[in-house]
C-alpha positions as CSV (number, residue, x, y, z in Angstrom):
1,X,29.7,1.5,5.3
2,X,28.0,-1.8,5.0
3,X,26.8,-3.4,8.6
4,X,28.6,-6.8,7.1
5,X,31.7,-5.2,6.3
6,X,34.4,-7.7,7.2
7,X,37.4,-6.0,5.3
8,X,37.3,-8.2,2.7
9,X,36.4,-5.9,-0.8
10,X,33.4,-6.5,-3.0
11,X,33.7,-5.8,-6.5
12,X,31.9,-2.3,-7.4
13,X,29.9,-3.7,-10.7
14,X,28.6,-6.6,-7.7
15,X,27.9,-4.0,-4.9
16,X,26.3,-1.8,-7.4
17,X,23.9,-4.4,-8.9
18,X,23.6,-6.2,-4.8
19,X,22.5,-2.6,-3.7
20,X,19.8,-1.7,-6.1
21,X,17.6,1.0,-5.7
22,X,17.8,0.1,-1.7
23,X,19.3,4.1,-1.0
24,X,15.8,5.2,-2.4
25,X,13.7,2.9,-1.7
26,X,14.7,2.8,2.2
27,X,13.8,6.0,2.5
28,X,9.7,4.7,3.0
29,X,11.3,2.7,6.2
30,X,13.9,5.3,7.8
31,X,11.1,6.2,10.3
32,X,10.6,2.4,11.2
33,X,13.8,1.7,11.7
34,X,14.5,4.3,13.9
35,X,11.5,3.6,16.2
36,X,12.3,0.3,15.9
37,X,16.2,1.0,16.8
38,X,14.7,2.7,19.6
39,X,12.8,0.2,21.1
40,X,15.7,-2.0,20.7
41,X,17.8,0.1,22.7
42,X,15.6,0.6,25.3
43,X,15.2,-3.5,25.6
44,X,19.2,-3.6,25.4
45,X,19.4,-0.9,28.5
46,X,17.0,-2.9,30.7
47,X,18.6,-6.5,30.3
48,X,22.1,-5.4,31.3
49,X,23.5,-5.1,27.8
50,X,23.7,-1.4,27.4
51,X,24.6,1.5,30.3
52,X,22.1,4.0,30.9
53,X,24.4,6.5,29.7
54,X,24.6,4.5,26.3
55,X,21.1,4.2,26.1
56,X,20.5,7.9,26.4
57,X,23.1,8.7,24.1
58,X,21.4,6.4,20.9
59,X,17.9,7.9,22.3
60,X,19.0,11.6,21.2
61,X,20.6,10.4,18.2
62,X,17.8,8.6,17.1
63,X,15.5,11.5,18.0
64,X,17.6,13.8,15.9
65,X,17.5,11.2,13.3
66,X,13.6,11.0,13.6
67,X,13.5,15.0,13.5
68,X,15.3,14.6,10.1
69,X,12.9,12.3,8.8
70,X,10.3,14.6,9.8
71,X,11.8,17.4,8.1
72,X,12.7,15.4,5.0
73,X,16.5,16.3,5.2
74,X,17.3,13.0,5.8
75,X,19.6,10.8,3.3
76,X,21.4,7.8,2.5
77,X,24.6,8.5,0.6
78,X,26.4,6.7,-1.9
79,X,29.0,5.2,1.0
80,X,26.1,3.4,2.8
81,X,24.7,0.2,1.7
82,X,21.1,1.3,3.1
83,X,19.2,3.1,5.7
84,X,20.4,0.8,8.5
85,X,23.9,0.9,7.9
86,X,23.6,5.0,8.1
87,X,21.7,5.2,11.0
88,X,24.1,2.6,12.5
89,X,27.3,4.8,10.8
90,X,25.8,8.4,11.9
91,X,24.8,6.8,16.3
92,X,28.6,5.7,16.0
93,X,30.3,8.5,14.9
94,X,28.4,10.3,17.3
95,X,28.9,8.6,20.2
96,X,31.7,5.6,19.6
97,X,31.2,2.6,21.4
98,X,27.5,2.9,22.3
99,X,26.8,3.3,18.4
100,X,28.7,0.3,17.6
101,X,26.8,-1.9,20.4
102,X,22.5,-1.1,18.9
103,X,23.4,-4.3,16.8
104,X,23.4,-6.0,19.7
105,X,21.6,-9.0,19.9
106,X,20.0,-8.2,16.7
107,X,20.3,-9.2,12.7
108,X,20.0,-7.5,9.6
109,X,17.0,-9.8,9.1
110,X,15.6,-9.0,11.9
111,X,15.8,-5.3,11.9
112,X,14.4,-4.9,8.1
113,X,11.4,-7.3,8.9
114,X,10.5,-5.4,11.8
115,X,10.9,-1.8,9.8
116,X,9.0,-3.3,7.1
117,X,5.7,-4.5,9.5
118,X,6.0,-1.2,11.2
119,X,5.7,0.1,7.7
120,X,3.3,-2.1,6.3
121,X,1.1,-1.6,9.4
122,X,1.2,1.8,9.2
123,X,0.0,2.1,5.9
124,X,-2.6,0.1,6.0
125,X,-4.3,1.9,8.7
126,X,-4.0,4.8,6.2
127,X,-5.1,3.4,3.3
128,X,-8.2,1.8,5.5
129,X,-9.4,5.3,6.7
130,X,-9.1,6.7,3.0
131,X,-11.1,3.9,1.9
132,X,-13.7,4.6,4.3
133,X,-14.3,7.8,3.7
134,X,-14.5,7.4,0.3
135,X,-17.4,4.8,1.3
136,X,-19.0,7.9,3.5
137,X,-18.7,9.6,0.2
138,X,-20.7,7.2,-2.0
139,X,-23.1,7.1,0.6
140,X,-23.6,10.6,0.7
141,X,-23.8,11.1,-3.1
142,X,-26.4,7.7,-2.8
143,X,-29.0,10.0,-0.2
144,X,-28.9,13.2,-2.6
145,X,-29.5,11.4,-5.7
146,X,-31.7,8.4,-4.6
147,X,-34.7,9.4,-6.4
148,X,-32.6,10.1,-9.8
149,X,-33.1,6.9,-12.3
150,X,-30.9,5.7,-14.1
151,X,-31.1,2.8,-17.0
152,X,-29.5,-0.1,-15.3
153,X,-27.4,-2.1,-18.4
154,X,-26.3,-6.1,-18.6
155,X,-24.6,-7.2,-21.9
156,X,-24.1,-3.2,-22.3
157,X,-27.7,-3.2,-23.1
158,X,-30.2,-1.3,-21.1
159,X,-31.7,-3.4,-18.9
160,X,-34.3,-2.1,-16.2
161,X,-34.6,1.0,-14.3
162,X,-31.7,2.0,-12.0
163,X,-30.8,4.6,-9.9
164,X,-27.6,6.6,-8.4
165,X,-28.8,5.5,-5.2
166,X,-28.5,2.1,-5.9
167,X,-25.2,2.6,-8.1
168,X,-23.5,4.6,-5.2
169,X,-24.7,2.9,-2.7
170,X,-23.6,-0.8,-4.5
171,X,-19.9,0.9,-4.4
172,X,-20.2,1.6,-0.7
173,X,-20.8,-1.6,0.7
174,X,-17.9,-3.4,-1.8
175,X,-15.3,-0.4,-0.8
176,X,-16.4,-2.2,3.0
177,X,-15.8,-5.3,1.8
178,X,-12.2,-4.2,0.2
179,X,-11.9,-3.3,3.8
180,X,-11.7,-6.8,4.9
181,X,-8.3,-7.2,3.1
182,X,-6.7,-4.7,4.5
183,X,-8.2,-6.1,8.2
184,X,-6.3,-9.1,7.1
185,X,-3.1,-7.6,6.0
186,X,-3.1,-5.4,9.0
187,X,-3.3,-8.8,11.0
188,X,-0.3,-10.3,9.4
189,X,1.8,-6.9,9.5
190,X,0.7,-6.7,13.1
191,X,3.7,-9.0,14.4
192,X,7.0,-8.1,16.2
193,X,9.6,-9.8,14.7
194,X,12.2,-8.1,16.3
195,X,14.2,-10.3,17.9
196,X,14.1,-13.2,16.0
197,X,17.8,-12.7,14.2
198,X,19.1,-14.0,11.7
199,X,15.9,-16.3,12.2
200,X,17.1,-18.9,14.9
201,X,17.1,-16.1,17.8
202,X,20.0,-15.4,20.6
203,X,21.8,-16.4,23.6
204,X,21.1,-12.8,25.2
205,X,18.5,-12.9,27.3
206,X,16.8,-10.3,25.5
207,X,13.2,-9.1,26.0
208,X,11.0,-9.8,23.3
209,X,7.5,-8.6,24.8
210,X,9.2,-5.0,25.8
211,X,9.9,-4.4,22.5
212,X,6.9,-5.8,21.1
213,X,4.8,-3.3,23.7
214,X,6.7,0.0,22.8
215,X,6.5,-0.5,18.9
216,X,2.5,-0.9,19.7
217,X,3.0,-4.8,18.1
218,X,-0.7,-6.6,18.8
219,X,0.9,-9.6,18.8
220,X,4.3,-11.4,18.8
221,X,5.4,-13.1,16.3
222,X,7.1,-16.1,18.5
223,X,9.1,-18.3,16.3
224,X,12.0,-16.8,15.2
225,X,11.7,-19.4,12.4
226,X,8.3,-18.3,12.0
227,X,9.2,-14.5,12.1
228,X,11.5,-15.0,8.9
229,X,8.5,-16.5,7.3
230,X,7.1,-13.5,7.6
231,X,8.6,-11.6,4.7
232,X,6.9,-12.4,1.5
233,X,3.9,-12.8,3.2
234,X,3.2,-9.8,4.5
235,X,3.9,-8.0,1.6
236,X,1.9,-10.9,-0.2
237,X,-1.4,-10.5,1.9
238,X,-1.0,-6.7,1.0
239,X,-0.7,-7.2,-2.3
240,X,-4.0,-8.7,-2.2
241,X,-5.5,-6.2,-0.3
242,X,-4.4,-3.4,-2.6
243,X,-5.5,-5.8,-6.0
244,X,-9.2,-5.8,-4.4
245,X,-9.5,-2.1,-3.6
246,X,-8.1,-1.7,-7.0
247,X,-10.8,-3.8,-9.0
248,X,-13.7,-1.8,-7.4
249,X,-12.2,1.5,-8.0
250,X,-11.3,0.2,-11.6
251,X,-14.8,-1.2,-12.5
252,X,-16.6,2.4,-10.8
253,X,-14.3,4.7,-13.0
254,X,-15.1,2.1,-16.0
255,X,-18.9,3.1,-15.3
256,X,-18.3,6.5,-15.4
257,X,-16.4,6.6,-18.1
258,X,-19.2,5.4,-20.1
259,X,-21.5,7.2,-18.1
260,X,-19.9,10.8,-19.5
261,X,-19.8,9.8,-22.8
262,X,-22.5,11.8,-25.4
263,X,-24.5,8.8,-25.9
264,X,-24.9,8.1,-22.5
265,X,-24.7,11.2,-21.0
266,X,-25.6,10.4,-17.6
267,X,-23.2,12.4,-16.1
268,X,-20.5,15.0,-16.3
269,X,-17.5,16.5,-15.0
270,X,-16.8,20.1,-14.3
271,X,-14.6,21.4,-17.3
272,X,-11.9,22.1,-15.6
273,X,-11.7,17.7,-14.9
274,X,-11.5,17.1,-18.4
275,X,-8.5,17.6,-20.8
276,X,-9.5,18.3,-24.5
277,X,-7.7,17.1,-27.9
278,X,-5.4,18.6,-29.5
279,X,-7.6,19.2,-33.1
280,X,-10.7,18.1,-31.8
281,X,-12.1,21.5,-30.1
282,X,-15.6,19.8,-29.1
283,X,-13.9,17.1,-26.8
284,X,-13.9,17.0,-23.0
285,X,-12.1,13.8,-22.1
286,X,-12.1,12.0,-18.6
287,X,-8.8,11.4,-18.5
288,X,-9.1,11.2,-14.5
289,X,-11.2,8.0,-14.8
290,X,-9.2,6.9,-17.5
291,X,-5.7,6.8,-15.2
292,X,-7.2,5.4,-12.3
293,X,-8.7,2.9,-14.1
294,X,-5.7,2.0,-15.7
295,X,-3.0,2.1,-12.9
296,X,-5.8,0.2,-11.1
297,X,-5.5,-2.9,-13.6
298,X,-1.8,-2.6,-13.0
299,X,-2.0,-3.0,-9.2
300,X,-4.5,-5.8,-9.8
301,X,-1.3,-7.8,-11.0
302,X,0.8,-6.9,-7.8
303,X,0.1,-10.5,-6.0
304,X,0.9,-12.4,-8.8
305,X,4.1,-11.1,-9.7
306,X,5.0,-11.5,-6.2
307,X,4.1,-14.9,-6.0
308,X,6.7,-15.6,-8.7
309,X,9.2,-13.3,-7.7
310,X,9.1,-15.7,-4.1
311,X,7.6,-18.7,-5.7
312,X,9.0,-21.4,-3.8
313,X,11.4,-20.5,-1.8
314,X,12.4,-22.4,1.5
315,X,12.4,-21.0,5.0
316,X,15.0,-18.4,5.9
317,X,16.2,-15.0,4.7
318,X,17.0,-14.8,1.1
319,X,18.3,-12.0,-0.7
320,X,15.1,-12.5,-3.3
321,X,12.9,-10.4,-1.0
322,X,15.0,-7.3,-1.4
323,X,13.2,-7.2,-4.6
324,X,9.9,-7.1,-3.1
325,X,10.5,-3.4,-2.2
326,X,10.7,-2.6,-5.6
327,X,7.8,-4.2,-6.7
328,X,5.8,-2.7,-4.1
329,X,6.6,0.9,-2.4
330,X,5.8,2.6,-5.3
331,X,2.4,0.9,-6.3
332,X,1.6,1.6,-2.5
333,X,1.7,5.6,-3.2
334,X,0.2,5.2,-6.0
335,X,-3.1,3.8,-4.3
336,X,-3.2,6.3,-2.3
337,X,-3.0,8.9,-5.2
338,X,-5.5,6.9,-6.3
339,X,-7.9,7.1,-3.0
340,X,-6.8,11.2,-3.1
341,X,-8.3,11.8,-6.5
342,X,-11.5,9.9,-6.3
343,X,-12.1,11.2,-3.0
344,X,-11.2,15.1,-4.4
345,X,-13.2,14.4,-8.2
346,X,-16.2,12.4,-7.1
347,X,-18.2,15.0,-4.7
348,X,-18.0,17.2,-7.7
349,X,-19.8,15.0,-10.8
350,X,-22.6,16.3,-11.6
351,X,-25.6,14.3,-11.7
352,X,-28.0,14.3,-15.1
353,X,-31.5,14.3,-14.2
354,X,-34.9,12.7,-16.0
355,X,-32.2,10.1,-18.0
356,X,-35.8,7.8,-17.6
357,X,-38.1,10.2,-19.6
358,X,-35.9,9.7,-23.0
359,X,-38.3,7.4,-25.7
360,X,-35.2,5.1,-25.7
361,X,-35.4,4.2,-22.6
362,X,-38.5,3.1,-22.8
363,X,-37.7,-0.4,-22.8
364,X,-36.3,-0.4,-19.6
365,X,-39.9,-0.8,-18.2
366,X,-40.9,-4.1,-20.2
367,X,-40.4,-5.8,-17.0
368,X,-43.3,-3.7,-15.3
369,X,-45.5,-4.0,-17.9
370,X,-45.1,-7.8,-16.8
371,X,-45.7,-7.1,-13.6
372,X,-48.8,-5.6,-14.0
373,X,-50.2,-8.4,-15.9
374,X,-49.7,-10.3,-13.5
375,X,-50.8,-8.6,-10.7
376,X,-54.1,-9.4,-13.1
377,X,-53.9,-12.9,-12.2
378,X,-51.5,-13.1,-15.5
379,X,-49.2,-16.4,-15.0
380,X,-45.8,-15.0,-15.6
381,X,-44.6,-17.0,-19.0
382,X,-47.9,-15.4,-20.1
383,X,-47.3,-12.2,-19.4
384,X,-43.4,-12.2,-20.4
385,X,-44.6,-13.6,-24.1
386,X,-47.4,-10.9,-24.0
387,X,-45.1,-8.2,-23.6
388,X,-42.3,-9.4,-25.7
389,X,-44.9,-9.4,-28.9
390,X,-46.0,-6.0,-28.4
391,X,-42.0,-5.1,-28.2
392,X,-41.7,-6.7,-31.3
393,X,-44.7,-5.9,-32.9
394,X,-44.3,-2.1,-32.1
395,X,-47.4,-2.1,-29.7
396,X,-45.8,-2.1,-26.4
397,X,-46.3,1.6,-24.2
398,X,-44.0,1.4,-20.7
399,X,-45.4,1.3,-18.3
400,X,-43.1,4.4,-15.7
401,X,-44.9,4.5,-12.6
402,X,-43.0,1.7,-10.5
403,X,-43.0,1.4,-6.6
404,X,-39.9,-1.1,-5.3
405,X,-40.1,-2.1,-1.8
406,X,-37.6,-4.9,-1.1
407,X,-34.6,-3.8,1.0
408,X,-31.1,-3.0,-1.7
409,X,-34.0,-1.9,-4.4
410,X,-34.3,1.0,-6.2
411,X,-37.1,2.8,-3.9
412,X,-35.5,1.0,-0.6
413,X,-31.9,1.3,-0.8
414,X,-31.4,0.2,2.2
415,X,-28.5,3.1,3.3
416,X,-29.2,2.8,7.4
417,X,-28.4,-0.9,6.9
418,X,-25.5,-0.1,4.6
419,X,-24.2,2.7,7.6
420,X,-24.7,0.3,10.2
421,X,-22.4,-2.2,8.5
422,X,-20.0,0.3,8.0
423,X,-20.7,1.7,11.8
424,X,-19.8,-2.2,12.9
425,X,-16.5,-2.0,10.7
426,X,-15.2,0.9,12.5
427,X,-16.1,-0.6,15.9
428,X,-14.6,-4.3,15.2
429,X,-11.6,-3.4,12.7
430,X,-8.0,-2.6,14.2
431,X,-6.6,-1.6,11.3
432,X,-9.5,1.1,11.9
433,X,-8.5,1.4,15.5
434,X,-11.4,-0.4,17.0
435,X,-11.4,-2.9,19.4
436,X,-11.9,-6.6,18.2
């Protein structure tokens, strides 16, 4: 059954290659569409255009389909075109007429947009609350080990003293700024399309603002012009959101990567993280980081290959977007494998302490040894060339006992300040359930 279906036939090779991977990939919207189906029968009932009886009749149907959702018994089988056309094919075989009337005043266009916001909106919200407890993680991990130094590196050279306070803490406050993205693709997901058409509306007098309340919509998407416009962005704007989640979590597992290696050594993973070699019995490799950091790089390309995939494109449906599913449900689970594993292996590295006392380290504290002098009265280019001839001539003895007091420094990491930021976040954000 295709929702189109006019009689005419279609040849198989141009259904087959029109259809795509639409039966699996639907399956991420059946939920959507139901509510949405829902909604739109309810809207139909109270403008005239469906009896009550009808409108109780698709209510249980779409319940039971909803229940099959749930269960994950439900499928689309190789007679429908997609998950409309078998939620449209099951409410009509069910109950006849009513079944053939939920189209009613609405459009394929339409009723995919809305599914996919719904969808999009969803997810968001889910990825947001993953993200920030990930950020409650790194600021745990940044309180137990705040006194713990660490060599801070530029150029991949050691650099000047560091901590895993500062390190976990820095990763905090950018996974709240990732946040931000996925405010703003919330935003743009957050618009009821439905009823909007093909994309030049109806001549029923249909009720856009009933449908818009019961689908939880925070706004309404009022140009049915406008609404079309909507696909490609949305998934655009999430793309972009998902790219700069993915760059943090792809520089952090970089670090650590690095940071379990033998010559750094600065921390490690339980044994049962790592996966060995197959003839070298000494290794224990972090394969974990390793993936993430990896499929993290991929998803960094998602908004570019969708800009291109939509690159200029006129207002209007076109069957282009249809690709746009494929491009992005599955990179969507996979961030949120992603969020899972970081979230399951990062409470569990273990920490390395005294990394500071090693002799070749000792460099690291050339820059207090500048400081001192001129606490002295030392003008700083003085000091600085002091110090860097006693590097080079072999003379120069670190100075170790350092005191920080600036707020984001090693002995003032500012965490209350980073928790407050993160307290104003869950207070202000939507896509966190807080109230603008």
């Amino acid at each position: 059954m295709k929702i189109w279906e006019k009689g005419i036939p279609v040849d198989a090779k141009i259904e087959q290659f029109t259809i795509g991977q639409d039966r699996e990939l639907d399956l991420y919207l059946a939920k959507f569409d139901v509510l949405a189906s829902k909604a739109q029968a309810n809207m139909l009932a109270q403008v005239g255009l469906l009896t009550s009886e009808e409108n109780q009749q698709l209510q249980q149907g779409l319940t039971e389909l909803a229940d099959q959702v749930e269960a994950g018994t439900f499928t689309i089988e190789d007679e429908f075109e997609d998950v409309h056309s078998k939620i449209e094919s099951y409410l009509t075989e069910k109950f006849g007429d009513a079944g053939k009337k939920i189209h009613t005043a609405r459009s394929r266009n339409d009723q995919v947009l809305t599914a996919i916001q719904l969808f999009f909106k969803d997810y968001t919200e889910r990825a947001a609350a993953k993200i920030v407890q990930l950020a409650e993680v790194m600021l745990q991990k940044a309180e137990v080990h705040k006194a713990d130094l660490l060599p801070g590196y530029t150029h991949f050279q050691a650099a000047m003293p560091s901590s895993f306070g500062l390190w976990f803490s820095a990763y905090a406050e950018h996974l709240l700024l990732d946040l931000a993205l996925f405010e703003a693709a919330h935003t743009v997901a957050d618009q009821n399309p439905l009823g909007s058409g093909a994309g030049f509306g109806s001549s029923f007098p249909i009720n856009r603002q009933q449908t818009m309340q019961e689908l939880g919509f925070g706004n309404m998407a009022v140009s049915s012009v406008g609404a079309q416009m909507l696909r490609g962005k949305t998934e655009k704007t999430l793309a972009f959101a998902l790219a700069g989640c993915a760059a943090t979590l792809a520089k952090m597992s970089y670090d650590l990567v690095l940071y379990n290696s033998q010559d750094l050594a600065f921390v490690e993973l339980p044994a049962a993280f790592t996966t060995g070699s197959s003839i070298m019995p000494h290794k224990k490799n972090p394969d974990v980081f390793e993936l993430i950091r990896a499929r993290c790089n991929a998803l960094q390309a998602l908004p570019n290959t969708i800009t291109l995939t939509i690159s200029n494109l006129p207002s209007g449906y076109h069957r282009d977007f249809q690709i746009l599913k494929e491009l992005l449900f599955e990179p969507m689970t996979q961030f949120l494998d992603i969020l899972d594993i970081v979230l399951f292996a990062l409470p569990r590295l273990r920490i390395k302490p005294n990394l500071l006392a090693q002799d070749k380290y000792d460099g690291v504290f050339s820059v207090e040894n500048i400081n001192q002098l001129i606490q002295t009265g030392t003008p700083f280019r003085e000091a600085y060339q002091q110090v860097g001839r006693a590097v080079n001539e072999g003379s120069y003895v670190p100075h170790k006992e350092f005191q920080t007091s600036h707020l984001g420094s090693v002995h003032n990491l500012g965490l209350e300040e980073i928790e407050a930021k993160l307290a104003r976040v869950r207070q202000g954000s939507r896509v966190l359930g807080g109230e603008q």
